[in-house]
ROMIDO-147307 format. One record per residue (C-alpha): residue number from 1; x, y, z. Coordinates in steps of 0.5 Angstrom, whole numbers, always signed. Each point is the difference from the previous one (the first is absolute). Example, Ala and Ser with C-alpha at 12.3 -4.5 7.8 and 13.67 -1.06 7.14 Angstrom:
2
1/+25/-9/+16
2/+2/+7/-2
END
This chain:
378
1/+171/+397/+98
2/-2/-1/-7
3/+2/+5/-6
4/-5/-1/-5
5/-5/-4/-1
6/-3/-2/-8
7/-6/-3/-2
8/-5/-5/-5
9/-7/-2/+3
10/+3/-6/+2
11/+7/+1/+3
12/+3/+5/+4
13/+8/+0/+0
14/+3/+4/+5
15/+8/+1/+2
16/+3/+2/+6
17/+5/+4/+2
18/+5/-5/+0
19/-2/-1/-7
20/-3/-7/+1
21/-7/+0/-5
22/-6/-4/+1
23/-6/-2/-3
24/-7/-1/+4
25/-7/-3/-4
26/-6/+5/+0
27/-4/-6/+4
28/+5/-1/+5
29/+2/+7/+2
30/-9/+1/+0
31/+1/-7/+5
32/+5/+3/+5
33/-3/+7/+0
34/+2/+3/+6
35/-7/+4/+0
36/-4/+0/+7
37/-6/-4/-4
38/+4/-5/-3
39/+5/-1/+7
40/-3/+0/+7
41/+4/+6/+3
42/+1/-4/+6
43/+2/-7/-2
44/+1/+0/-7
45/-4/-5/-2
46/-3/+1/-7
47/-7/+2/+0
48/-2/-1/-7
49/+0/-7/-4
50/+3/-2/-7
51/-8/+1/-2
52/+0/+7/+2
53/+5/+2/-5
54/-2/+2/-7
55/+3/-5/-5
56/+1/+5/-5
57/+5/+4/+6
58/+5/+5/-4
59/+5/+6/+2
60/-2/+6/-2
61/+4/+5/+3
62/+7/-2/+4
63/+6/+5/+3
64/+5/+1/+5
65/-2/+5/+6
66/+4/+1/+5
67/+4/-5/-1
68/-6/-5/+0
69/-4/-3/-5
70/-7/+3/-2
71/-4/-6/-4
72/-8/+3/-3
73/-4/-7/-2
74/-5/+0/-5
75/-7/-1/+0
76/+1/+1/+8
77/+3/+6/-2
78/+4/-1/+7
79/+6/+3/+2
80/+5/-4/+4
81/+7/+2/+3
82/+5/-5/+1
83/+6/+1/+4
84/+7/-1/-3
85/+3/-3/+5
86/-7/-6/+0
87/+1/-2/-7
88/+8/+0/+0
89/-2/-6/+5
90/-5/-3/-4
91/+4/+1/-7
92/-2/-8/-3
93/+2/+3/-7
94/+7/-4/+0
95/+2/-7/-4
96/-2/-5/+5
97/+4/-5/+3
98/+1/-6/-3
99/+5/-5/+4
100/-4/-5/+4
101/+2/+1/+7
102/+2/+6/+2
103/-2/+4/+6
104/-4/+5/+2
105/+2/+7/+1
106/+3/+1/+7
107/+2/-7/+1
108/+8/-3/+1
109/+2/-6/+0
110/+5/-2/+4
111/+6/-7/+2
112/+3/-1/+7
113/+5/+6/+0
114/-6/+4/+2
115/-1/+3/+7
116/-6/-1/+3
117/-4/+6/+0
118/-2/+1/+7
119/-3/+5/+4
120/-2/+1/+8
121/-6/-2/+4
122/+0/+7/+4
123/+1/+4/-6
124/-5/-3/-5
125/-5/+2/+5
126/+1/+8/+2
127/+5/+2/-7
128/-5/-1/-6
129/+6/+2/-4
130/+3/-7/+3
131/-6/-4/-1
132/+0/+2/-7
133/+7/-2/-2
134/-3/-7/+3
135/-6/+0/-4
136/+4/+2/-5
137/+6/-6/-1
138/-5/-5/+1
139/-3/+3/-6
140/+6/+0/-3
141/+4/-6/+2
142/-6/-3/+2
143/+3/-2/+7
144/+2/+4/+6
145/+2/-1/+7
146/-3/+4/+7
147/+5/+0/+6
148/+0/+2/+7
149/-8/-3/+0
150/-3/-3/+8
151/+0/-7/+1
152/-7/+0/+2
153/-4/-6/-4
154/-5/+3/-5
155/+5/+6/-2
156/+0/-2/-7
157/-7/+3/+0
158/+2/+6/+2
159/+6/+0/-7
160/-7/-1/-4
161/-4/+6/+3
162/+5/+4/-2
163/-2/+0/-8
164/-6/-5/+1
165/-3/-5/+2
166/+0/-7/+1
167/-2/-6/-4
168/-3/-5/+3
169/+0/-8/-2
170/-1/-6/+3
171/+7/+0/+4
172/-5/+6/+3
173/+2/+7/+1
174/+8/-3/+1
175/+4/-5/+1
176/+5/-3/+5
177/+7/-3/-4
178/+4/-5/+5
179/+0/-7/+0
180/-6/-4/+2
181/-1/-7/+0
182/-5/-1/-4
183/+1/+5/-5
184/-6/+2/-5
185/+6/+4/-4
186/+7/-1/-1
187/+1/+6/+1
188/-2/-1/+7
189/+6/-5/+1
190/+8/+1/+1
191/+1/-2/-7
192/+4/+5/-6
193/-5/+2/-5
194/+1/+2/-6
195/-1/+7/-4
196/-7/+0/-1
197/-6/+4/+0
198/-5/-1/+5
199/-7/-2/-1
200/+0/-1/-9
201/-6/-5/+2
202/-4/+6/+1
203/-4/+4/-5
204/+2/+6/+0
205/+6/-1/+5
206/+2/+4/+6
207/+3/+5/-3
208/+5/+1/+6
209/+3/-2/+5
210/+3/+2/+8
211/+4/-5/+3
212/+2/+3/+8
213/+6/-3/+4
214/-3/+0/+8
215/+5/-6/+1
216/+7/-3/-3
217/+5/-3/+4
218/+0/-6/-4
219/+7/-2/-4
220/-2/+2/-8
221/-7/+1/-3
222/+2/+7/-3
223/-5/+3/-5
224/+3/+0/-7
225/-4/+5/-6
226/+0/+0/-7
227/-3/+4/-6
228/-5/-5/-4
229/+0/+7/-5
230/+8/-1/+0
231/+0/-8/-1
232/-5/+0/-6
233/+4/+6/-4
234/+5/-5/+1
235/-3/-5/-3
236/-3/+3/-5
237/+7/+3/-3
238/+3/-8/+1
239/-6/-3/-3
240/-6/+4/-3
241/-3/-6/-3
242/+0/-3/+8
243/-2/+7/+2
244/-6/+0/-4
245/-2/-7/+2
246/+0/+2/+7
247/-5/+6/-2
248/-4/-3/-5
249/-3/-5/+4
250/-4/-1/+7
251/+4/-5/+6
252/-5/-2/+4
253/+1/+0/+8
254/-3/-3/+5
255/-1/+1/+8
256/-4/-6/+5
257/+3/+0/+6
258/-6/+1/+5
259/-6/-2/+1
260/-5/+5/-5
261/+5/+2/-4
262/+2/-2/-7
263/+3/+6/-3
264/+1/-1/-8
265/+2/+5/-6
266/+2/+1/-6
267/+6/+5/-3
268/+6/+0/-4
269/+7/+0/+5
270/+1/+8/-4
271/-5/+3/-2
272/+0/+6/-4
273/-5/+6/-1
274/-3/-1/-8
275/+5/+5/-3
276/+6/-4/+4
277/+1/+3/+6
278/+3/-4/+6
279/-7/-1/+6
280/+2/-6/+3
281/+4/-4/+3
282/-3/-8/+1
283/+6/-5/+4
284/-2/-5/+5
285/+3/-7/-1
286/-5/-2/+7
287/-6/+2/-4
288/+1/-2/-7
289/-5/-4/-2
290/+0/-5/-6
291/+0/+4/-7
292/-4/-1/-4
293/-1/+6/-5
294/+6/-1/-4
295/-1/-3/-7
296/+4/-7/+0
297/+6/+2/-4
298/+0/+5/+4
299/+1/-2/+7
300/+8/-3/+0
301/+2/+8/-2
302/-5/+3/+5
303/+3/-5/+5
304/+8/+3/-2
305/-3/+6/+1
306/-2/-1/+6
307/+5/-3/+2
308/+5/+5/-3
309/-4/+6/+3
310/+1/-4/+7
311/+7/+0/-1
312/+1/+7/+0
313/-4/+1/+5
314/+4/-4/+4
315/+7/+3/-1
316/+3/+2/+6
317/+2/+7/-5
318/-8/+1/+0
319/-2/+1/+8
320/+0/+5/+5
321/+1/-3/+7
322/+0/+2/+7
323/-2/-3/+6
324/-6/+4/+5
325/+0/+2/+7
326/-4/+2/+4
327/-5/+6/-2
328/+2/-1/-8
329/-3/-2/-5
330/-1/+1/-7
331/-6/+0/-6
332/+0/-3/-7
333/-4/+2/-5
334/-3/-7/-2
335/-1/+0/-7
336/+7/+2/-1
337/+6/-1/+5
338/+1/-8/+3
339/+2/-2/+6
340/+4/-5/+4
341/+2/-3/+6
342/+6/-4/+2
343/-1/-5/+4
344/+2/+0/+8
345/+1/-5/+6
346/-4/-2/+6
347/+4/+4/+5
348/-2/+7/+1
349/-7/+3/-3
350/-3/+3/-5
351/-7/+4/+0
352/-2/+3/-6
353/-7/+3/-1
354/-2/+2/-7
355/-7/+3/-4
356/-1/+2/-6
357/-3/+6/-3
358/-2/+4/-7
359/+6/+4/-4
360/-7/+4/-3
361/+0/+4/+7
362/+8/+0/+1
363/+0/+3/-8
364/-6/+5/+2
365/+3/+3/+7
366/+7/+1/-4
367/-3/+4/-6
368/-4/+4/+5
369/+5/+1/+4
370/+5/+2/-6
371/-6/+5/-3
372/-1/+3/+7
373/+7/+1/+1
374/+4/+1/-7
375/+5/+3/+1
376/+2/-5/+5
377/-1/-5/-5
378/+5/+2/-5
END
C-alpha cells in the first residue's frame, strides 16, 4: 500500500507503507501501463511500440487512491493506475550492484554438507504443492533428486513431462549410459568422469539435464555434484584477477565423435550478464578445445586460472555424492551445477538413461504455479 505520492512532469516518487520510497520515470511508467490498450488483457503482451509513445510524454496529475497509484500522462491525456504491490516488485530505483559475479536473486550456493533436496515419484505427480517444492530446489540449488520412480526404460521422459519437454540432439530423444565397447562417449564406458558440464560444445547448451537409475548393481559409479556458481565465487575471492580471465575470454569446445557431427562453440568457462551477474558455468576438460582467444601475455595466467578453477572443483569439500538405485534419478541445471562420476568395476551392472531439456519451461511451470497458489508458495 502507498502513503503518498509526489510528482514533476518526469518523475513520479512514491512511499510505501513500510517507508520504503521510489522514484519511477514518466517514459517508463507510460511504457509499463497496465491499461487494457496498452497491455493484452489476456496474455500481457504490450500492444503498443516505443514509436506509439509521445517523445514529449509527461505527468501531469499523480495521487494515491485507495492505496494505489493514479498517474494522468500528457498529451494523452490518459490516466492509469498502478497497483502498489506491482511497482514495490518492479522498484529499479536502487544503487546497482557492482561486484562481479554475484548471484541472482533466489539463488544458493552450496559445498558438500548440503542434503540433497529430494522428492517422491508418486507425490510429485498428484500433490501440486510437492511438485513445486521439486521445481523449486532445482531452481534454487540447481539440482534435486526424485525417489520411488519405475524401472521401466524411458521413464526419464516422464521426469521431463512434468514441467516440459524434451530437447533432442544427435544422441536422439535420450541416451543409454553403460559401457559399450565402442564408445562414441567416455561417458558410455566405466571410467570416473570429472565434474563437468555436459554438452559446452553446444550453442546455446542444453540447459538441463535427467539422469535416471534403471540398474546399478556395480561396485562404485556413485553420482557426485558440485555447484559451478559455488566454484567460481570461490575463485573469484582467491584470485580476481584469474576470475576475470576466465570470464573475460572465449574457451573453445569441440565434439566430433560420430559420423555427420562436428559440434564447435565459443564462450567463456564463466560467463556474466553485462552488469556482472553469474549466467553460466563452461567446464568439460573432454571437450576443451585449443584456446586461441586469449592474447599471448595472457595465456599463462588464463592456464593458472583454469587450473586454479579446476582444483576447487575437485575439492573433495565441494561435491554432494550419492549413489542411485533403481527408480531414482536426478536433474541438473546444466549452466550451473557440474557433475561427476566415480569409476566402477565389471561386475554387476549399471544402466543409466539421460535426456536433456529447457530450464526455460522448468522456471515457466514453477512461476505459474507459484502465481496460481501464492500463498502456498510463501
Amino acid at each position: 500500500m502507498l502513503r503518498t505520492a509526489t510528482h514533476t512532469t518526469q518523475i513520479v516518487t512514491v512511499e510505501f507503507a513500510d517507508g520504503t520510497q521510489a522514484r519511477f520515470h514518466a517514459i517508463w511508467l507510460r511504457d509499463n501501463a497496465l491499461d487494457p490498450d496498452t497491455r493484452a488483457p489476456g496474455n500481457g503482451q504490450r500492444l503498443i511500440t516505443i514509436g506509439d509513445i509521445p517523445a514529449n510524454v509527461s505527468v501531469s496529475a499523480a495521487e494515491v487512491l485507495n492505496g494505489d497509484l493514479s498517474v494522468t500522462f500528457q498529451p494523452e491525456d490518459k490516466t492509469v493506475t498502478f497497483p502498489a504491490r506491482w511497482l514495490a516488485d518492479h522498484i529499479y530505483d536502487r544503487d546497482p550492484a557492482q561486484q562481479m559475479g554475484r548471484l541472482a536473486p533466489g539463488l544458493t550456493t552450496w559445498e558438500s554438507t548440503l542434503t540433497p533436496p529430494s522428492a517422491d515419484w508418486n507425490a510429485v505427480h498428484v500433490d501440486p504443492k510437492a511438485k513445486r517444492d521439486w521445481l523449486a530446489a532445482v531452481a534454487e540449488f540447481g539440482f534435486a533428486k526424485l525417489t520411488g520412480g519405475p524401472t521401466e526404460p524411458e521413464s526419464l521422459l516422464q521426469v521431463a513431462e512434468l514441467f516440459g519437454y524434451v530437447r533432442k540432439t544427435n544422441y536422439g530423444p535420450y541416451f543409454e549410459v553403460r559401457t559399450e565397447v565402442n564408445p562414441t562417449n567416455l561417458a558410455f564406458t566405466g571410467l570416473g568422469l570429472q565434474a563437468h558440464t555436459d554438452n559446452p560444445y553446444r550453442d546455446p547448451v542444453p540447459t538441463l539435464q535427467i539422469l535416471y537409475c534403471l540398474e546399478n548393481s556395480a561396485e562404485g559409479g556413485d553420482s557426485v555434484v558440485v555447484d559451478g556458481f559455488r566454484a567460481a565465487e570461490k575463485l573469484r575471492d582467491q584470485n580476481p584477477d584469474g576470475f576475470a580471465l576466465l570470464a573475460g575470454y572465449p574457451a573453445r569446445f569441440e565434439y566430433k565423435g560420430e559420423d555427420d557431427v562436428c559440434l564447435r562453440s565459443r564462450r567463456p568457462m564463466i560467463e556474466l550478464s553485462p552488469d556482472g551477474e553469474l549466467v553460466s558455468i563452461r567446464f568439460n576438460n573432454r571437450s576443451s578445445a585449443p584456446f586461441v582467444d586469449i592474447p599471448f601475455d595472457r595465456m599463462e595466467a588464463y592456464y593458472a586460472a583454469y587450473r586454479q578453477l579446476g582444483d576447487i572443483i575437485d575439492d573433495s569439500a565441494m561435491g554432494v555424492s550419492f549413489k542411485l538405485e533403481p527408480g531414482e534419478s536426478f536433474i541438473v541445471d546444466n549452466t550451473r551445477v557440474l557433475h561427476a562420476r566415480l569409476g566402477y568395476s565389471g561386475t554387476g551392472s549399471r544402466w543409466l538413461q539421460g535426456c536433456y531439456a529447457d530450464k526455460d519451461g522448468l522456471l515457466s511451470t514453477l512461476a505459474a504455479m507459484e502465481m496460481a497458489q501464492p500463498e502456498a508458495a510463501e
